[in-house]
N, C-alpha and C positions, 0 to 999 in steps of 0.2 A: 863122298861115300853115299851121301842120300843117293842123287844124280844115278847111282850105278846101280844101287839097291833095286831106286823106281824104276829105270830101266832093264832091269833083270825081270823084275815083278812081270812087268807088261808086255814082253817076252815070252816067257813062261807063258800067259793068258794067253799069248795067243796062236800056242804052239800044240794046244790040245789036240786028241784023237775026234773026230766026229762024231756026235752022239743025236739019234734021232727022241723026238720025243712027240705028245699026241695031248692037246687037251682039248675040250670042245667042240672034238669032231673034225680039228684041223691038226697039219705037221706043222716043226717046226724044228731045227737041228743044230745045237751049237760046235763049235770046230776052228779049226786054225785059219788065218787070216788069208785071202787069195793071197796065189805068187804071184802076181803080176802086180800087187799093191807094192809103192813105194812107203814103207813105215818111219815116222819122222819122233824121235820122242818130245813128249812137253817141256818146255824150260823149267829150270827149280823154282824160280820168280818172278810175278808182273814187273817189268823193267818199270823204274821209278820214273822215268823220264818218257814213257805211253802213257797213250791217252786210257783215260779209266784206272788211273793208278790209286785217283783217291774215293774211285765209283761206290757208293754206298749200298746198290742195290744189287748188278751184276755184274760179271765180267765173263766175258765166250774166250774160253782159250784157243778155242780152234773148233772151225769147221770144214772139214774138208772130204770135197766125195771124188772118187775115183770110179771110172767107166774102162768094159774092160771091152770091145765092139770088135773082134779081130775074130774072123774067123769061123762061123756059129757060137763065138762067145759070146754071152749076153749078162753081165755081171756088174749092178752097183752097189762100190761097198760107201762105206759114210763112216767117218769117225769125228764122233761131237763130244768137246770138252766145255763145262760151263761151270762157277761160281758163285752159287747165291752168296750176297754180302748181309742178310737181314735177316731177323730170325720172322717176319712177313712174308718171306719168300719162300723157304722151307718146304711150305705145300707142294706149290709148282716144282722145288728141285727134286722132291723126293719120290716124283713121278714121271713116268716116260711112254709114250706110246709110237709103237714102228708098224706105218700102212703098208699093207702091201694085199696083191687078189691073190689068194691062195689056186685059183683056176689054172692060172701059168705062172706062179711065180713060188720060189722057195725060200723061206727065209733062213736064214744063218747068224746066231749071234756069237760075238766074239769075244767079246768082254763088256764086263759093269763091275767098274769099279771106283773106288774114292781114296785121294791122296787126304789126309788129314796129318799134320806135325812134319811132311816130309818124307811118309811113310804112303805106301799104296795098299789099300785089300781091297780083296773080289768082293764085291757083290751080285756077283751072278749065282741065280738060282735058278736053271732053267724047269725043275720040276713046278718052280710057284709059278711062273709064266702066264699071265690068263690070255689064249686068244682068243677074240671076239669079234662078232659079224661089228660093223660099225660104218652101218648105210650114212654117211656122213649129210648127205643130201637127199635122205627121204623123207625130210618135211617139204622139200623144193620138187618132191613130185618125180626124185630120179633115186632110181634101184643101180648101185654100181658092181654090188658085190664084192666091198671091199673087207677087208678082215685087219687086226692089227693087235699086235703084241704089246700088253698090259704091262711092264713093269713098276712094280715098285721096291724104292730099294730104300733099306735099313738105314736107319741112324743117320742123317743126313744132316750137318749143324754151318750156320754159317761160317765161312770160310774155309768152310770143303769143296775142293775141286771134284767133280763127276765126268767119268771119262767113259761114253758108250760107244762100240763098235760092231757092226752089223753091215751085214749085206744081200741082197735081194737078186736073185738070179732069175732071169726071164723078163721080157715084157710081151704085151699084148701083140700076139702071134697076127692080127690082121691087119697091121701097121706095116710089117714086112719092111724092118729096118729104116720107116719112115719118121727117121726119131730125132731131133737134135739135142744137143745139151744146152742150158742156163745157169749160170747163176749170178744172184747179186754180191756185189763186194762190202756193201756196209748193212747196215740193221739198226735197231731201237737201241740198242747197248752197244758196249765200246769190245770191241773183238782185236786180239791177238794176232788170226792168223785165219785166213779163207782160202780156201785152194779148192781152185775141179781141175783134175785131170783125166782126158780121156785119151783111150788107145785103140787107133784102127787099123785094118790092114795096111801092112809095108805100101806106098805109093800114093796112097789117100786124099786127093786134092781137097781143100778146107776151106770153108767160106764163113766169115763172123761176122757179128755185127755188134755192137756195144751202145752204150746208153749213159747220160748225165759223166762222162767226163771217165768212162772204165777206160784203162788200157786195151790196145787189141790183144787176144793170148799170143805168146808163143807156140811155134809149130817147130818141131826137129822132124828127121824121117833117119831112122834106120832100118835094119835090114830086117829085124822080126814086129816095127810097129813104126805109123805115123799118129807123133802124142803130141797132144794139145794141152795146154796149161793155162790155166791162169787162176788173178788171185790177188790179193793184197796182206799189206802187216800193217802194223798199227793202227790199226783204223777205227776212230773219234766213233760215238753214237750219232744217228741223223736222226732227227726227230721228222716224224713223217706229219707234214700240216693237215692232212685231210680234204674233202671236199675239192679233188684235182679232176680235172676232166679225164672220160673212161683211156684214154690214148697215152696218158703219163704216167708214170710211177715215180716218184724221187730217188731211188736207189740206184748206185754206179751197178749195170748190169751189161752181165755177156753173155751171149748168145753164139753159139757154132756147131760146127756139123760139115758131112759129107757135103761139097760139092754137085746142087742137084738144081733146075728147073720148076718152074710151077708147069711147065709143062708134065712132066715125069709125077709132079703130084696128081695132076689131070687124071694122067693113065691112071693111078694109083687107084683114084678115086670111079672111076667109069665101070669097072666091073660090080663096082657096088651097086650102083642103078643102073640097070637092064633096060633096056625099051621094052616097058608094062603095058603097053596098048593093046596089044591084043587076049591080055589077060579077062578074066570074065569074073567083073564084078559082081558082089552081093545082087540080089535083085532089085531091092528097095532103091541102090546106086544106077544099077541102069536106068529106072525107071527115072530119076531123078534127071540123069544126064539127058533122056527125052523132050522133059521141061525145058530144060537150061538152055538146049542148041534150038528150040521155036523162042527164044527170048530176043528182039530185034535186031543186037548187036554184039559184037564181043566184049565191049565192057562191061555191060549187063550178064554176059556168059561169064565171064572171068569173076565178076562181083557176087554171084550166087552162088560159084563154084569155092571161093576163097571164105564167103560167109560159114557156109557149110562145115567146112573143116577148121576152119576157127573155132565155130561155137559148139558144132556137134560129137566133134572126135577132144575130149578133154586131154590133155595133159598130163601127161607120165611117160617116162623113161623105163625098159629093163634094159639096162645098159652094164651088164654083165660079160664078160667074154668078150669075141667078139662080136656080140650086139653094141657096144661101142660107140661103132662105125656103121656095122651094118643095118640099113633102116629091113625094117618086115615088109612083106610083100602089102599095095595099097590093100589089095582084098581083105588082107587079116586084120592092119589096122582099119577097116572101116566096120568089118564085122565087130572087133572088140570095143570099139568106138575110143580108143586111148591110144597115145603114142607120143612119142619123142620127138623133136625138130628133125631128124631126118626123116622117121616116120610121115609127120604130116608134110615135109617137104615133095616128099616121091609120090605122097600122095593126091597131092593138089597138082605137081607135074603133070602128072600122068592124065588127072581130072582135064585140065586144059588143054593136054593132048590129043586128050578123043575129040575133044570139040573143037581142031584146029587151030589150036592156040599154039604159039610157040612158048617152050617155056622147057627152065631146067632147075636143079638144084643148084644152089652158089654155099660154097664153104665160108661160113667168117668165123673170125676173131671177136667178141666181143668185148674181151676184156683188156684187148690192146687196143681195138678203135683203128684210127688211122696210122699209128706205128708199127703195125703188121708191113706195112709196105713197104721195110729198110728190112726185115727177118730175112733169116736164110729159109728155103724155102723148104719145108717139112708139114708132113699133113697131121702134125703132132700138136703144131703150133692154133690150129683150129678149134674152137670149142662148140659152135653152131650152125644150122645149114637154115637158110633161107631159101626164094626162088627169085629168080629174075625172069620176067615174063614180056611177052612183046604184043604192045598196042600196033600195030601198022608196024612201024620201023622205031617205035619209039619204046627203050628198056624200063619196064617196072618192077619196084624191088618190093617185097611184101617179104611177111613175117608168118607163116601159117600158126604161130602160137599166139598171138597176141588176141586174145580172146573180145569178142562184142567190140569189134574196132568199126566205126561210123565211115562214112563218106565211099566217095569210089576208089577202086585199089591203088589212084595214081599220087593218093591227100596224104597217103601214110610218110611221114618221115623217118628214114632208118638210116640218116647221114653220121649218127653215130656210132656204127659200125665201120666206119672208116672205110675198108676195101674188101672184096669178095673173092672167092674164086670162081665162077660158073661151070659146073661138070658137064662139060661141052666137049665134044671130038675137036680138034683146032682148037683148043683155048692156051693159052702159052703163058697170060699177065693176069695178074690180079688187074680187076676192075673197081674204080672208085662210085661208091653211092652218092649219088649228087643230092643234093641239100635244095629245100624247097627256097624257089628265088623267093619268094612272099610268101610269109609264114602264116598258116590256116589258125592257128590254137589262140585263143583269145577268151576272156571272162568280163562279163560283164555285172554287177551290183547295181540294184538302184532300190535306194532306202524312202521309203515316203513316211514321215514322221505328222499326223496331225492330231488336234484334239478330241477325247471323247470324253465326256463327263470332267471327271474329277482325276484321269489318267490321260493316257495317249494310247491310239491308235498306229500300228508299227505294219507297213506292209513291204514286203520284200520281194524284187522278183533277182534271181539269179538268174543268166545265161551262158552257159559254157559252149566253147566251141572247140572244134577239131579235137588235137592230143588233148586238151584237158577236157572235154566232154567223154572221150574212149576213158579215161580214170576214173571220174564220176559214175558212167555205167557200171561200170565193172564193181566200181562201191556198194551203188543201189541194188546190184545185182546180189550182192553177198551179206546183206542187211535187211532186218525185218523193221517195216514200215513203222509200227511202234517204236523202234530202236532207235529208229531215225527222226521221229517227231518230237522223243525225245531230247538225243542228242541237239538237234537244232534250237529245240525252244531254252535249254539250259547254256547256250550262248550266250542270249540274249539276258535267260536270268541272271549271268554272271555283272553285266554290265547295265542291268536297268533293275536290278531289285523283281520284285514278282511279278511272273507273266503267265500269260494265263494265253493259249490258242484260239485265236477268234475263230475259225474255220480247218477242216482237214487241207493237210501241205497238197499241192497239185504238181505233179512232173508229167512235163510233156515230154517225148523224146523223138526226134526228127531225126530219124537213123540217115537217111539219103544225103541229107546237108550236113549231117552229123552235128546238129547243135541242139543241146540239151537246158530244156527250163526248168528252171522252181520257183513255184509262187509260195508265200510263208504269208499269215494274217495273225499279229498276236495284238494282243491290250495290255500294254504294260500301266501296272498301277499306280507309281508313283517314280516315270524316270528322271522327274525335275532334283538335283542337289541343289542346298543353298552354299551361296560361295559367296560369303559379304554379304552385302548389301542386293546381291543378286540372285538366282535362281540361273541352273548352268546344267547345260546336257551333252552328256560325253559319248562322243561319235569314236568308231574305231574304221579305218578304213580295211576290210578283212580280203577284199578282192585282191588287195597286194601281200599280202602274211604269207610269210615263207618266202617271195621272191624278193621284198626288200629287207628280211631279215638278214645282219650282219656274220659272214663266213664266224666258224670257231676260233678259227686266228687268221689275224690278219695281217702278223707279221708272217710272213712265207718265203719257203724257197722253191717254189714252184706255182705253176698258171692256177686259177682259180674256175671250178665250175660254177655256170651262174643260174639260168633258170635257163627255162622252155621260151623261144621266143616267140613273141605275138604279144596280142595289146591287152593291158588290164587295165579297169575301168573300174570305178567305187564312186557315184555321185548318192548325194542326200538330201531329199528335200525335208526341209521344218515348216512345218505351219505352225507360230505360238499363236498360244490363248490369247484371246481378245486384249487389246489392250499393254499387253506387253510390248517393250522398248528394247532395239537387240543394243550390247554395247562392247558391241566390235565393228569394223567397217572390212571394207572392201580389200580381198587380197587377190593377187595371181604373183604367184613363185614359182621360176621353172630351174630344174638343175637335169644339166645333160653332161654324157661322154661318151666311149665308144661302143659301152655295149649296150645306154637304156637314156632314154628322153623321158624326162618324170615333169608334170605340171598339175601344181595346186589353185584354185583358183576356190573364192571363198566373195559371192554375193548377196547382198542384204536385198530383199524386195518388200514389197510390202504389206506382206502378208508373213514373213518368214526370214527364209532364205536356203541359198541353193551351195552345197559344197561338192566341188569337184576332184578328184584325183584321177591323171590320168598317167599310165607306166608303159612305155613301151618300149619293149625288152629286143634290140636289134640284134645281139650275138650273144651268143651261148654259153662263152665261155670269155675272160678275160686274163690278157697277157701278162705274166709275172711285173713286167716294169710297168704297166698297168694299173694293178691291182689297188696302191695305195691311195690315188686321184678318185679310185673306183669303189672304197671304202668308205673314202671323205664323203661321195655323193650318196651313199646310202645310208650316210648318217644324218646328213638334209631330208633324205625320204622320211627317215623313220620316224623324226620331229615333226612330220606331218602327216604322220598316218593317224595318231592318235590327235583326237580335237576337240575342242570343249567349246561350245558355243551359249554365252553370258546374255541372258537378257534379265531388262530391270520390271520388275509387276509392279501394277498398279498398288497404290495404299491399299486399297481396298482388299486385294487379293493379300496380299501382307499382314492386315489386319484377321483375315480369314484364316489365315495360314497358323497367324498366332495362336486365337482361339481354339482353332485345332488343335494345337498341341499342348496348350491349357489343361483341355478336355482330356486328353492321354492321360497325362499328367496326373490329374487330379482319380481318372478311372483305374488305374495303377494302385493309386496309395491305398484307394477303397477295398482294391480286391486283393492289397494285403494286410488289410485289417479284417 
């Protein structure tokens, strides 16, 4: 009788007249559920023998979105059931927000409601509704114009089921059906029940493609729809490890859609960039372009043309409407001096174009990497535009947003984008970005430790090169000198007690070879600890921090990202005080495997001595069966990143030392008497 009750209830809810309503400037209308939705109701019980039966925190009864593609119809509805088990969760359940662009798209809510005892009520209030602009990405510099309905709903206690349904009509009109569907089949929590079904017109040939072990969907075709399904039940929580290379995700995912070409994407995208050559730039840009073509060569043309729109035209997106997709003509964004990755892609095209450069926009993926290249082919699936430009016969791929980037346009590595599209007449295949054979980025440390007086003299020079010089820049760039001489010298007071700046810090920066110095001059006052019988100075190797720092977890079910490759370097020279005895001897320890050759070497001279780390980082990323061997050897690194080198002082100096502290001692007790 519950069973019938709750099924009448959610029935009823979703069989209402249509009612429009208006807050903040926007619509929105609640109403009965599309015909074309197949309506499935919730079971009375989490089966005791599903997984998350005895879940503590949450359980998702169902997620499931339905697409309606037939015909000029353009409709996703969503129906989400979820469970807080805790009364810490309570927050997040008693809250809900649904995006959508109010520009072309309508929203429709269907029901909000909660099953408590067995029992279902509404909590739909569409009068409290708040909608709100909610630039999700305007702190990242991008305006999208997105808006989204605030609910909150009453009384919400652990072990109440929440059941919202909603659907959003329209999508962005300059896609032009350029859309495909996803979804994943598991999540953080243990779920019930995941379904997407979409419906296209009768005859609709379908191309999918899945991920981590999903089923391919089912396809039927009848006479008024060709519907695609898929989906799973019972399905375990996956805990997601983190720190995966941008090309993976852990989650069983499916992907499908129309039957279509990267050709047909091509077309798609060609009317968006025009041949702008004979458009008539700003003047300050013509005159600039006069420069650039008496410059001796195309690289030198190409390298002044791409600096320019790197550094000069900043960063921001109005990607409203469809601004999207479509970049602004180059004349507007150079006049505004701002624009978006397409923006500055058309723009730097076009730049190269006057001056006889070949060169086009290329669409990528950045947040699939190199797995874009098993997708069905949709210009939906894109979230960034680069350029691919041509030295002689030779393709180079540049970034026009990657701001104060060093070297010539050919040093930059964007093999992390996996594969492109080039918006080319004839272009038919995504193209892969090739990976630099020998990697440019590399950092160099070299610590000179000797005596002065009654402390130590500490000099530092740093060198960065390639991709991590372009980071550095862009640091110094966004930091005040102060801040920074700061920040540096409180390093070192962390690890040596009081320092004091011998001289102002010096940066040199060699834009053309793109390798960046810093020299550092401090007096630290007293970096010697006693340890025993000895006196002992603790070195930290910082040139490898963060690349030999151990993943979050290292139990994983998926590949690991590792660092940027290229060589890092941390040697230290010691000069002790006259007279001191070191007592430690002679090391060299090397630990290698496939993605990093790491050697420690640690020699006494006589004067001192010399310690060396050196880490070279051969691949980016490493293989799930990998990973474990590849933990073990990071855990050899990290035992020698950090090192304490003992030497024994003279009596004499021992006896000084005591006295000293005598003297404390005794000047203490006096000034608190």
């Amino acid at each position: 009788m519950r069973w019938i009750a709750g099924l009448l209830a959610m029935m009823l809810a979703g069989s209402g007249a249509a009612e429009d309503f208006k807050n903040g400037g926007f619509a929105f209308s609640s109403g009965a559920v599309p015909a074309f939705v197949v309506e499935r109701p919730l079971p009375d019980q989490w089966p005791a023998d599903a997984p998350g039966a005895d879940d503590g925190q949450w359980r998702y009864w169902r997620y499931d979105v339905q697409v309606d593609r037939r015909g000029g119809a353009d409709i996703t509805y969503a129906d989400y059931a979820y469970e807080p088990r805790s009364q810490g969760n309570i927050a997040d359940a008693g809250r809900f927000e649904i995006p959508f662009n109010p520009e072309y798209q309508q929203l429709t809510l269907h029901r909000v409601e909660l099953r408590r005892g067995g029992a279902w009520s509404s909590r739909l209030k569409p009068a409290e509704v708040t909608i709100a602009r909610r630039e999700r990405q305007f702190e990242q510099d991008i305006s999208d114009g997105l808006a989204a309905a605030l609910l909150v709903i009453e009384d919400v206690r652990p072990g109440d089921v929440v059941r919202i349904s909603w659907s959003v009509t329209g999508s962005n009109p300059i896609l032009h059906g350029q859309l495909s569907e996803q979804i994943s089949l598991a999540f953080g929590h243990p779920m019930l029940d995941v379904r997407m079904r979409a419906l296209y017109p009768p005859g609709t040939r379908i191309l999918s493609y899945v991920e981590n072990g999903a089923a391919q969907p089912g396809i039927t075709t009848g006479s008024d729809a060709t519907t695609v399904e898929a989906g799973a039940a019972r399905v375990d929580r996956l805990l997601n490890d983190g720190d995966y290379p941008v090309w993976f995700q852990p989650y069983p995912r499916v992907q499908f859609g129309p039957a279509r070409t990267w050709a047909e994407v091509v077309a798609w995208a060609l009317p968006l960039y025009p041949d702008s050559t004979a458009n008539v730039l700003p003047r300050d840009l013509e005159d600039r372009l006069v420069q650039w073509k008496a410059l001796p060569d195309d690289r030198a043309r190409f390298q002044a043309a791409l600096r320019a729109v790197q550094d000069e035209v900043r960063y921001f997106g109005v990607e409203t409407g469809t601004s999207s997709h479509r970049p602004r003509p180059p004349q507007e964004v150079w006049a505004r001096r701002y624009g978006d990755c397409k923006d500055k892609a058309w723009l730097l095209s076009t730049l190269l174009a006057r001056m006889g450069i070949r060169a086009e926009p290329a669409l990528a993926a950045t947040h699939l990497g190199r797995s874009v290249h098993g997708y069905v082919p949709g210009a939906d699936v894109f979230n960034h535009v680069i350029v691919r430009a041509w030295l002689g016969d030779k393709p180079v791929f540049v970034d026009p947003t990657i701001r104060l980037q060093g070297g010539s346009p050919e040093d930059g590595d964007l093999s992390d984008y996996g594969y492109v599209l080039p918006v080319v007449q004839g272009a038919d295949a995504l193209v892969q970005v090739p990976q630099q054979a020998v990697p440019k980025a590399g950092l160099v440390v070299n610590e000179r430790y000797v005596p002065d007086g009654e402390g130590m003299r500490l000099e530092v020079t740093t060198r960065y090169k390639g991709a991590i010089a372009n980071r550095v820049r862009r640091s110094l760039d966004e930091e005040r000198a102060e801040d920074r001489a700061r920040r540096y010298r409180e390093y070192y007071a962390k690890r040596h007690g009081a320092v004091e700046l011998a001289k102002p810090i010096s940066i040199k920066d060699d834009r053309e070879s793109n390798v960046l110095v810093v020299d550092e001059s401090y007096r630290l006052a007293s970096p010697w600890k006693a340890d025993g019988d000895a006196r002992a100075l603790d070195l930290e190797a910082q040139a490898l921090g963060g690349v030999a720092d151990l993943p979050a977890r290292s139990e994983r079910n998926g590949p690991l990202d590792f660092a940027t490759r290229g060589s890092y370097v941390h040697e230290v020279t010691v000069e002790a005080p006259k007279g001191w005895t070191p007592r430690f001897a002679r090391e060299d320890a090397k630990v290698a495997n496939g993605a990093f050759a790491y050697r420690r070497t640690l020699e006494p001279t006589a004067t001192g001595a010399t310690l060396r780390h050196e880490l070279d980082v051969v691949a980016g990323e490493v293989a799930l069966a990998d990973v474990a061997s590849h933990v073990a050897g990071l855990r050899t690194v990290g035992e020698g990143v950090h090192s304490r080198l003992r030497y024994r002082a003279p009596a004499s100096a021992d006896a000084a030392d005591r006295e000293a502290r005598l003297e404390d001692l005794l000047r203490n007790v006096l000034d608190e008497r």
